[in-house]
NUKOLVO-972545 format. One record per residue (C-alpha): x, y, z; residue in three letters. Coordinates in Angstrom, 1 decimal. Example, Ala and Ser with C-alpha at 12.3 -4.5 7.8 and 13.67 -1.06 7.14 Angstrom:
BEGIN
rec c1:12.3; c2:-4.5; c3:7.8; aa:Ala
rec c1:13.7; c2:-1.1; c3:7.1; aa:Ser
***
This chain:
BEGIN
rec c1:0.0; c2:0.0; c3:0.0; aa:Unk
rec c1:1.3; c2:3.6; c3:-1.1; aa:Unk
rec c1:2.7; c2:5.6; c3:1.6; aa:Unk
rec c1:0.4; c2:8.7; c3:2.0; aa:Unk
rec c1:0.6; c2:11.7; c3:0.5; aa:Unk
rec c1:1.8; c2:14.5; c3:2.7; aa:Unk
rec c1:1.8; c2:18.3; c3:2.6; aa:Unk
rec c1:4.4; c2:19.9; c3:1.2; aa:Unk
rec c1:6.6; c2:21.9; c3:3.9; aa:Unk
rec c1:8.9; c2:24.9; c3:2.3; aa:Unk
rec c1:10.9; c2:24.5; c3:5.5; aa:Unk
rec c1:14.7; c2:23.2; c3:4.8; aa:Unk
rec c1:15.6; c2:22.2; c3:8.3; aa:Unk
rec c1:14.9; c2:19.2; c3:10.3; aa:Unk
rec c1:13.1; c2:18.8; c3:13.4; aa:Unk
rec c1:14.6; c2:15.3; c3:14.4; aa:Unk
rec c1:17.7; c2:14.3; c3:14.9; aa:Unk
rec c1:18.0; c2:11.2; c3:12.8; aa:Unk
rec c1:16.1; c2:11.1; c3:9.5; aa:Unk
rec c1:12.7; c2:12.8; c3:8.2; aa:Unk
rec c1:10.7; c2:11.5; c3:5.5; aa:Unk
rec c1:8.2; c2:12.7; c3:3.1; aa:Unk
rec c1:5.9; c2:11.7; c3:0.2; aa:Unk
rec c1:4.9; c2:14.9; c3:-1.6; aa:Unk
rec c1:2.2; c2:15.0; c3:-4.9; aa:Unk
rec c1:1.7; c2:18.3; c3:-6.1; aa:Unk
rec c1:-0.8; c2:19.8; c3:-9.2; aa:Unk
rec c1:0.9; c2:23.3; c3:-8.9; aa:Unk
rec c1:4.1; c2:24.5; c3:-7.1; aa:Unk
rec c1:6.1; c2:28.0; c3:-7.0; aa:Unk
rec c1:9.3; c2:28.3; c3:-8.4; aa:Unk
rec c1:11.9; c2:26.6; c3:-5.6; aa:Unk
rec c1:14.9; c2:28.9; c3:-5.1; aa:Unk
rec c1:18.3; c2:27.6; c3:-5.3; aa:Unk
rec c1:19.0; c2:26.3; c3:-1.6; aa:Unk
rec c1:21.5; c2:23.8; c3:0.3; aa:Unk
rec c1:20.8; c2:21.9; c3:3.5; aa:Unk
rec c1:23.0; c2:20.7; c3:6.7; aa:Unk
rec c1:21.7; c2:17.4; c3:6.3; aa:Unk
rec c1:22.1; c2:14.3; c3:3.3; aa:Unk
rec c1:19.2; c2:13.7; c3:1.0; aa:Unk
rec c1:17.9; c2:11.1; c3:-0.9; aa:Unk
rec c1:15.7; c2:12.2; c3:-3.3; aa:Unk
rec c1:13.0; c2:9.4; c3:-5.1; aa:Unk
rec c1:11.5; c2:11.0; c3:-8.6; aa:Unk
rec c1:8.3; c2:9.2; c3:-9.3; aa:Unk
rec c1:6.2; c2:11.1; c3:-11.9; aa:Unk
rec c1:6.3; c2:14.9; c3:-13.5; aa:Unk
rec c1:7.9; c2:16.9; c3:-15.9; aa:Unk
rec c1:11.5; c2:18.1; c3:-13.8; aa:Unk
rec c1:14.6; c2:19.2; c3:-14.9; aa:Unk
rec c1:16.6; c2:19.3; c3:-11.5; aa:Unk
rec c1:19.7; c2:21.4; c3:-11.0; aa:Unk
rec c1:22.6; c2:20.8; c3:-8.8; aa:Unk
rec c1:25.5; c2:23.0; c3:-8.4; aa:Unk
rec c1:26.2; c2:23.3; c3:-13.0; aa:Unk
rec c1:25.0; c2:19.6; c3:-13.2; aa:Unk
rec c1:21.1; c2:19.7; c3:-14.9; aa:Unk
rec c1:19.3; c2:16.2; c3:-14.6; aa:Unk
rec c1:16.5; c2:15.6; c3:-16.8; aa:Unk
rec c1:14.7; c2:13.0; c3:-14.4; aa:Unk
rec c1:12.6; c2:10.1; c3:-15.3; aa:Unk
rec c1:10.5; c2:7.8; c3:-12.9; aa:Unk
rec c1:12.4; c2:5.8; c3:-10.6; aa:Unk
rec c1:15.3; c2:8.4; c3:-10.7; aa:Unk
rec c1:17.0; c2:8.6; c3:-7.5; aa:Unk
rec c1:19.1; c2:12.3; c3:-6.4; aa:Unk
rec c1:21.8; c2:12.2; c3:-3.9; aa:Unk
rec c1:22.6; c2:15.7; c3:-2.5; aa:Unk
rec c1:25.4; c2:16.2; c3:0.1; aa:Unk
rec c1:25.3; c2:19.0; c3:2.4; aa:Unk
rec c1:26.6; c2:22.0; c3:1.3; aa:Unk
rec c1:25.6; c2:21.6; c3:-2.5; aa:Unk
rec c1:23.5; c2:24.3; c3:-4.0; aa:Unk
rec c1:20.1; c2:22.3; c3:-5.3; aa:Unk
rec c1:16.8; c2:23.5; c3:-7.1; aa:Unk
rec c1:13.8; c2:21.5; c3:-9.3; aa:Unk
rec c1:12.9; c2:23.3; c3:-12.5; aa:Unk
rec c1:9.8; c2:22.1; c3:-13.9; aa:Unk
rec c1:7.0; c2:22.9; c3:-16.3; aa:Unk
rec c1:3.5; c2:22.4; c3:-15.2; aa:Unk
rec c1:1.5; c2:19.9; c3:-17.5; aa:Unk
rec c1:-1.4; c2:17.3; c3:-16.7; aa:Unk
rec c1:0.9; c2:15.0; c3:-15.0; aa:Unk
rec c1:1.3; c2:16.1; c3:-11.1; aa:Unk
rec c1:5.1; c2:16.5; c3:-9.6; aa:Unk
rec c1:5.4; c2:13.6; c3:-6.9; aa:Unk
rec c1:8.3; c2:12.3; c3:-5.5; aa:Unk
rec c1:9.8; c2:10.9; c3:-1.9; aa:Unk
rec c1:12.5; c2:13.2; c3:-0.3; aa:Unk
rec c1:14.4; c2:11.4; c3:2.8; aa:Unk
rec c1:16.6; c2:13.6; c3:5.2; aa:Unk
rec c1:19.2; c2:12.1; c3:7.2; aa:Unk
rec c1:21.1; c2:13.9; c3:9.8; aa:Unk
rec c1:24.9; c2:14.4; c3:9.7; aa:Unk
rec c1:25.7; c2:12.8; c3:13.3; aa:Unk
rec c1:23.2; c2:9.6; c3:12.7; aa:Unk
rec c1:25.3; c2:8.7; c3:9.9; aa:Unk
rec c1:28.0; c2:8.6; c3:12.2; aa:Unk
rec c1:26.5; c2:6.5; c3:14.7; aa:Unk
rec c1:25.4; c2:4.2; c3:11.4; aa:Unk
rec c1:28.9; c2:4.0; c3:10.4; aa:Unk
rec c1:30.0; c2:2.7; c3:13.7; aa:Unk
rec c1:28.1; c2:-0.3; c3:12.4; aa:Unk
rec c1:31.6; c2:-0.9; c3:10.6; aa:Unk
rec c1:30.8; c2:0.6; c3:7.4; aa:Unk
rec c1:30.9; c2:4.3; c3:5.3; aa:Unk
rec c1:26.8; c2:4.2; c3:4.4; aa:Unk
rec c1:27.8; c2:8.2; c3:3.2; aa:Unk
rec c1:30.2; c2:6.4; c3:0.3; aa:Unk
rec c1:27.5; c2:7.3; c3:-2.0; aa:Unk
rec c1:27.6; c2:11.0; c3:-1.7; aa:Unk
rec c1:31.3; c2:11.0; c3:-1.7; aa:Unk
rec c1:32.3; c2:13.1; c3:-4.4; aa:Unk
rec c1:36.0; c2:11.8; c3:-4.6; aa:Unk
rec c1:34.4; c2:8.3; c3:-5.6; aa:Unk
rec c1:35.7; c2:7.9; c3:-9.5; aa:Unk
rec c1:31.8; c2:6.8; c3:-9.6; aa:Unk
rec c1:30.4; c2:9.5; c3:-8.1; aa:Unk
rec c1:26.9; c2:10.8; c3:-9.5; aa:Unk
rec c1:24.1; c2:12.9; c3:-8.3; aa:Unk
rec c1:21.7; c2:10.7; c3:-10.2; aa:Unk
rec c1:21.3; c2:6.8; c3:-10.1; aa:Unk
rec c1:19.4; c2:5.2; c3:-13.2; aa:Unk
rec c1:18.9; c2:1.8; c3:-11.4; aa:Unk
rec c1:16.9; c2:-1.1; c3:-13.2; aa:Unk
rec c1:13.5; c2:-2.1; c3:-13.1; aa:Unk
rec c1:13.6; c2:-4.5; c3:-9.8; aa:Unk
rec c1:15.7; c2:-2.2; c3:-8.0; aa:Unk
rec c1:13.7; c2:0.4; c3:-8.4; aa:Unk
rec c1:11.0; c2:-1.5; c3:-7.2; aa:Unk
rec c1:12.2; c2:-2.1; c3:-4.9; aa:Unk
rec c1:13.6; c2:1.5; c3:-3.5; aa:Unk
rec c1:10.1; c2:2.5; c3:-4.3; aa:Unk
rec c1:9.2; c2:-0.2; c3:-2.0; aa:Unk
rec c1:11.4; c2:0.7; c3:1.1; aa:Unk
rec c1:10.8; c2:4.3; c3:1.3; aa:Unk
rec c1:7.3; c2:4.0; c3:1.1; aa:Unk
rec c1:7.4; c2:1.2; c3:4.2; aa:Unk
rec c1:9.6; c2:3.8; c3:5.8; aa:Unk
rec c1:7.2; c2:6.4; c3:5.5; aa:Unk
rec c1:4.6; c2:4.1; c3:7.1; aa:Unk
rec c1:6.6; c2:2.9; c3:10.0; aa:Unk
rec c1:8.2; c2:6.2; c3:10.8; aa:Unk
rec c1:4.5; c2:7.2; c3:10.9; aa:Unk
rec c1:3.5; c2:4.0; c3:13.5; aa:Unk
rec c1:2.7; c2:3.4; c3:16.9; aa:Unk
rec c1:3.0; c2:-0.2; c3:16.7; aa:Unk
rec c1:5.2; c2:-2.4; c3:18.5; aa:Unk
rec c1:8.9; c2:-1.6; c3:17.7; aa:Unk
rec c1:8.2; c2:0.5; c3:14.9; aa:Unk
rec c1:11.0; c2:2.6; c3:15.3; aa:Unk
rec c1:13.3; c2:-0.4; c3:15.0; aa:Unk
rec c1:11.9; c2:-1.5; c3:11.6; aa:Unk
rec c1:11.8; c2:2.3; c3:10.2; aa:Unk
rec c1:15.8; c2:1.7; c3:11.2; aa:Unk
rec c1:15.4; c2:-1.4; c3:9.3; aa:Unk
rec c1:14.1; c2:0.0; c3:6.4; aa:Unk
rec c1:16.2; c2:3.0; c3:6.3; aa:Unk
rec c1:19.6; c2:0.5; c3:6.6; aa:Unk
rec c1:18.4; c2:-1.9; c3:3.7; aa:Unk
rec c1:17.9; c2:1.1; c3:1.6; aa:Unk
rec c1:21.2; c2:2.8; c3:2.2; aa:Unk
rec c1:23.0; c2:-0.4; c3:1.4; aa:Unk
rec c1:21.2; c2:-0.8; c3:-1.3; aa:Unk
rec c1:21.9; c2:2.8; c3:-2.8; aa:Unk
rec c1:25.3; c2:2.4; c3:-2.3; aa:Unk
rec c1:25.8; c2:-1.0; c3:-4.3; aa:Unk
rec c1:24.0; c2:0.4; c3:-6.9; aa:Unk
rec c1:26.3; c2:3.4; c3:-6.9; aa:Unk
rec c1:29.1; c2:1.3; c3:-7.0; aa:Unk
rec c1:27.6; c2:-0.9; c3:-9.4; aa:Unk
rec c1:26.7; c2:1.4; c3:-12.4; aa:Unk
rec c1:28.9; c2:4.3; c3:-12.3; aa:Unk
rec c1:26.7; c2:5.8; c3:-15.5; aa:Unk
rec c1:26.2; c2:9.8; c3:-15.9; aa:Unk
rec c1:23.3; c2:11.4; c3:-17.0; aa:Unk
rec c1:23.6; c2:15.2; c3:-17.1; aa:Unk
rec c1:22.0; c2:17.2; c3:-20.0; aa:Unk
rec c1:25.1; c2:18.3; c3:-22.1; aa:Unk
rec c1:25.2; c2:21.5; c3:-22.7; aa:Unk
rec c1:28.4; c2:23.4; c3:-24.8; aa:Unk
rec c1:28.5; c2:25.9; c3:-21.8; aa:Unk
rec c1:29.1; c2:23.4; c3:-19.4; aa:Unk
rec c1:32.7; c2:22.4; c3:-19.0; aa:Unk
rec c1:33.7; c2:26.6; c3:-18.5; aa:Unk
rec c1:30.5; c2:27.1; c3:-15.9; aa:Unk
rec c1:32.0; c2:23.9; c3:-14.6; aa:Unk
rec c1:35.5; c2:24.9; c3:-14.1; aa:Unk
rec c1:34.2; c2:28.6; c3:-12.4; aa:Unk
rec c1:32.5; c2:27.1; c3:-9.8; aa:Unk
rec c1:35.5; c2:25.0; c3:-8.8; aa:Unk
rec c1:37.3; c2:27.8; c3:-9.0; aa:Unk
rec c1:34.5; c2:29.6; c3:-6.3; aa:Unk
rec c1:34.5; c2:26.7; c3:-4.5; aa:Unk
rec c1:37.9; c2:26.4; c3:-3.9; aa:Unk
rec c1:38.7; c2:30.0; c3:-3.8; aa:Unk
rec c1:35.8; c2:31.4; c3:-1.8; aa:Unk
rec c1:37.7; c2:33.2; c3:0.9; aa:Unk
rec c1:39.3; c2:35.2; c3:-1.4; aa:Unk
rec c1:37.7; c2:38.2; c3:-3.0; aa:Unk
rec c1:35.9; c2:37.3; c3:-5.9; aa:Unk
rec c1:33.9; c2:38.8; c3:-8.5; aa:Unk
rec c1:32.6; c2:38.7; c3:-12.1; aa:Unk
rec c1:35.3; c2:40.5; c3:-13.5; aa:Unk
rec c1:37.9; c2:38.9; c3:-12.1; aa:Unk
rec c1:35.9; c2:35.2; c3:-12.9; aa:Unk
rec c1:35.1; c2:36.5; c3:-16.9; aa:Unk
rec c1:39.0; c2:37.7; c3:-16.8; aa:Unk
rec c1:40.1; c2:34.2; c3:-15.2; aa:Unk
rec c1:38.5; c2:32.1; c3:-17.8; aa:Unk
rec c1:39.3; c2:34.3; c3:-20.5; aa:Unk
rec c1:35.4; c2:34.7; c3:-21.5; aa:Unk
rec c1:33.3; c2:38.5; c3:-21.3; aa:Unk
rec c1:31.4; c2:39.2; c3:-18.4; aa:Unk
rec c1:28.0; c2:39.7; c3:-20.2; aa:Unk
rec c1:28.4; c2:35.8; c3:-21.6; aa:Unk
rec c1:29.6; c2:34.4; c3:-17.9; aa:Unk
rec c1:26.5; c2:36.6; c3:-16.0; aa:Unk
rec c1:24.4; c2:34.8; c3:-18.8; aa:Unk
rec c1:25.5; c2:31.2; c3:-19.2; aa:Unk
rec c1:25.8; c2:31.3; c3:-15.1; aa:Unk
rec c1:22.1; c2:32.1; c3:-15.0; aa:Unk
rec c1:20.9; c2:29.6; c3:-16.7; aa:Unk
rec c1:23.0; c2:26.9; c3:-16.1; aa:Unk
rec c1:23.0; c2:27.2; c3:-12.4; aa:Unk
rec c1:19.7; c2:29.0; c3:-12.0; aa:Unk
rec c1:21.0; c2:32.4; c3:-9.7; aa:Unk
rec c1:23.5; c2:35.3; c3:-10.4; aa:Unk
rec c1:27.5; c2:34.5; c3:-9.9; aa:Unk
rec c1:27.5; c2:37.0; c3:-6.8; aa:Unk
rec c1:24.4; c2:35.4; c3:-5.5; aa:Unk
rec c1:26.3; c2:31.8; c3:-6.0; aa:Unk
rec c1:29.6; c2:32.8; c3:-3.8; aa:Unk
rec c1:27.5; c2:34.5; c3:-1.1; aa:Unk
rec c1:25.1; c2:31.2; c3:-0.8; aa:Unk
rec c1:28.6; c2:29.1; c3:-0.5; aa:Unk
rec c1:30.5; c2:30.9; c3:1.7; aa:Unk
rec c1:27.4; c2:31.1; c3:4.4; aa:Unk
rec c1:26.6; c2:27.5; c3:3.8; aa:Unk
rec c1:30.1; c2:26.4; c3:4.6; aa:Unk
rec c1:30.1; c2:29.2; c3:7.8; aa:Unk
rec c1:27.0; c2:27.7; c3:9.2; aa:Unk
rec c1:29.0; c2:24.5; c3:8.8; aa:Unk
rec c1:31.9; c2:26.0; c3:10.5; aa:Unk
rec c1:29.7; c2:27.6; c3:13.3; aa:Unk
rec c1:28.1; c2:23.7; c3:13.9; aa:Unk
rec c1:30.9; c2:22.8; c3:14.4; aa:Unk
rec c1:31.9; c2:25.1; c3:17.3; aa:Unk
rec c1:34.1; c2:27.8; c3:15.4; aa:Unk
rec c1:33.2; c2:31.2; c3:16.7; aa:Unk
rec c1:31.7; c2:33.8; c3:14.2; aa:Unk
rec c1:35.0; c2:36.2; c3:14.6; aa:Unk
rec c1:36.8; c2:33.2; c3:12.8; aa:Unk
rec c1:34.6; c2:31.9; c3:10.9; aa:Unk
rec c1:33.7; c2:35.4; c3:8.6; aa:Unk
rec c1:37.5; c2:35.9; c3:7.9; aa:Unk
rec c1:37.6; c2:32.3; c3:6.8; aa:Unk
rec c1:34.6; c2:32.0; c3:4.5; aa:Unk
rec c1:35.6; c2:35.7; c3:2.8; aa:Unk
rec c1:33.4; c2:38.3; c3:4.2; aa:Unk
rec c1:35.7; c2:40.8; c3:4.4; aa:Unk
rec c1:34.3; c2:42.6; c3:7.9; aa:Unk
rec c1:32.0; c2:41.1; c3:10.6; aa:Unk
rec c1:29.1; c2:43.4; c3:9.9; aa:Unk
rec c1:28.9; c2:42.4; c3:6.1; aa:Unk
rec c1:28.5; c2:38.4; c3:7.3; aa:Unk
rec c1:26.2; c2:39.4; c3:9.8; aa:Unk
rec c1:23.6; c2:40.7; c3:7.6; aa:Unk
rec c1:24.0; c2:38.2; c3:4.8; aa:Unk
rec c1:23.6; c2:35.8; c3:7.6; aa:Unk
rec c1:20.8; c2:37.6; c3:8.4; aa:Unk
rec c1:19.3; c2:37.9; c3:5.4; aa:Unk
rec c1:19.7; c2:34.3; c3:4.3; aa:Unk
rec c1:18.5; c2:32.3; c3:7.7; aa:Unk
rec c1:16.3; c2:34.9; c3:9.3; aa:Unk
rec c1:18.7; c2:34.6; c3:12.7; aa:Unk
rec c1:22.0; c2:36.0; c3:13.6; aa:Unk
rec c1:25.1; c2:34.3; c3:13.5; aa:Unk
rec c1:25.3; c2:34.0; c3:17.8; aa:Unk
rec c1:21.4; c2:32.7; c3:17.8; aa:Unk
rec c1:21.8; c2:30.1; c3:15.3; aa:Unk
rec c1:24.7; c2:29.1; c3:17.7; aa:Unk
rec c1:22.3; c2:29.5; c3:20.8; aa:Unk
rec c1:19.7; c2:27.5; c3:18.9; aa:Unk
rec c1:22.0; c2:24.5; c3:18.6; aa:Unk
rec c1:22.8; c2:24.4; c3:22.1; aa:Unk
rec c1:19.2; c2:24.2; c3:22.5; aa:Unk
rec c1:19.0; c2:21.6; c3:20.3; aa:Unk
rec c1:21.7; c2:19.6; c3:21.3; aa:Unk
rec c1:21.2; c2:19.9; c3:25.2; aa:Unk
rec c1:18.8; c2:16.9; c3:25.4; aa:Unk
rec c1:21.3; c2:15.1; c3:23.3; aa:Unk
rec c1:24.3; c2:15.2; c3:25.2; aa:Unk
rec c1:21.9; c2:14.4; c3:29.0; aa:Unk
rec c1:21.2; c2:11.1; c3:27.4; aa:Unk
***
């Protein structure tokens, strides 16, 4: 029996500390802005008409598709609206319950691991596996949902066969399936260079003048390839990697120098702006968070 269909939240944080999970159908839906999360997410395509974006890598996704985003990479859908309703399965998993996974004895987040020579956003599986995926998440959904006996232990279950699953299969068919596109490889090459480079100061200018290309053609081919403006690209990278800094206990006088902001007032309002909280109460809220945590 189909998991059931669930609201669709806007909200790009999770409440639990584990994994959330979420079967979403959907007849019309505003544009999704380009975004990144703190968490992993596995993301199950199962009917519509979506293009998805992530980081300069376009998928044009079929049914069955399966989308692995790691924290930290800028994500959006793209779609066009037709007869056929945009539904899919989106599981969050939480940084730290990977950890305790892997003390299991094995790296379940070898899948998102970019430095795999088979690494891929996108897995094209066959038809039994996805089937069975299909299969899984929807049981997950249920169970996660329960009160019956020991539910929790077979939503672990669940969650367990399908990430060993995902990983064979990412292993097993190291296929890629990004749209081509002739502006590709140079869009490609700029935001390693931003991603590598993001501390430093950066700008269009320098980028066009880097990759020996005019500014006019870069602003363009950047907005449609990645789906926001180059400045609008380095300020979403550098904050999500100093909210990743501040997690992980640096304080916000270090961290703005590290991820490029040139003064502290500068990252405070982009910080601002972006999250809706300062720098020091995003901090305060994962004390809160983690309090209860650390008296078990």
């Amino acid at each position: 029996m189909p998991a059931k269909i669930q609201s669709f939240i806007t909200r790009q944080y999770m409440l639990r500390h584990n994994f959330e999970v979420y079967r979403y159908r959907d007849s019309y839906l505003n544009d999704v802005a380009l975004h990144h999360h703190d968490f992993y997410e596995i993301y199950l395509f199962l009917s519509g008409n979506v293009t998805y974006s992530i980081e300069s890598r376009n998928y044009r996704l079929l049914p069955g598709d399966v989308l692995l985003i790691s924290p930290l990479e800028l994500h959006q859908p793209m779609f066009t609206w037709e007869k056929q309703p945009y539904e899919r399965i989106v599981l969050w998993i939480d940084k730290s319950f990977f950890q305790e996974l892997s003390r299991l004895g094995h790296d379940l987040t070898r899948c998102f691991d970019t430095s795999q020579p088979w690494h891929t956003n996108l897995l094209r599986a066959d038809a039994a596996s996805r089937q069975y995926i299909t299969q899984l998440m929807e049981r997950l959904i249920v169970e996660n949902e329960s009160s019956e006996f020991a539910s929790d232990l077979a939503a672990n279950a669940c969650l367990l066969q399908l990430l060993i699953l995902i990983n064979r299969l990412a292993e097993r068919t190291p296929q890629h399936y990004e749209v081509k596109d002739k502006s590709s490889p140079v869009i490609s090459s700029v935001l390693g260079f931003i991603n590598e480079h993001y501390s430093e100061d950066l700008s269009l200018d320098l980028l066009a003048s880097k990759f020996f290309i005019s500014k006019y053609h870069l602003s363009h081919e950047f907005n449609r390839l990645v789906g926001t403006s180059v400045y609008r690209y380095i300020i979403q990278k550098r904050l999500a990697i100093a909210k990743q800094l501040l997690s992980e206990g640096t304080p916000p006088t270090d961290v703005y120098q590290h991820c490029g902001f040139g003064d502290y007032a500068n990252f405070y309002r982009a910080f601002k702006s972006e999250y809706r909280i300062s720098p020091k109460e995003f901090i305060t809220s994962l004390k809160a968070e983690r309090a209860p945590l650390e008296e078990n």
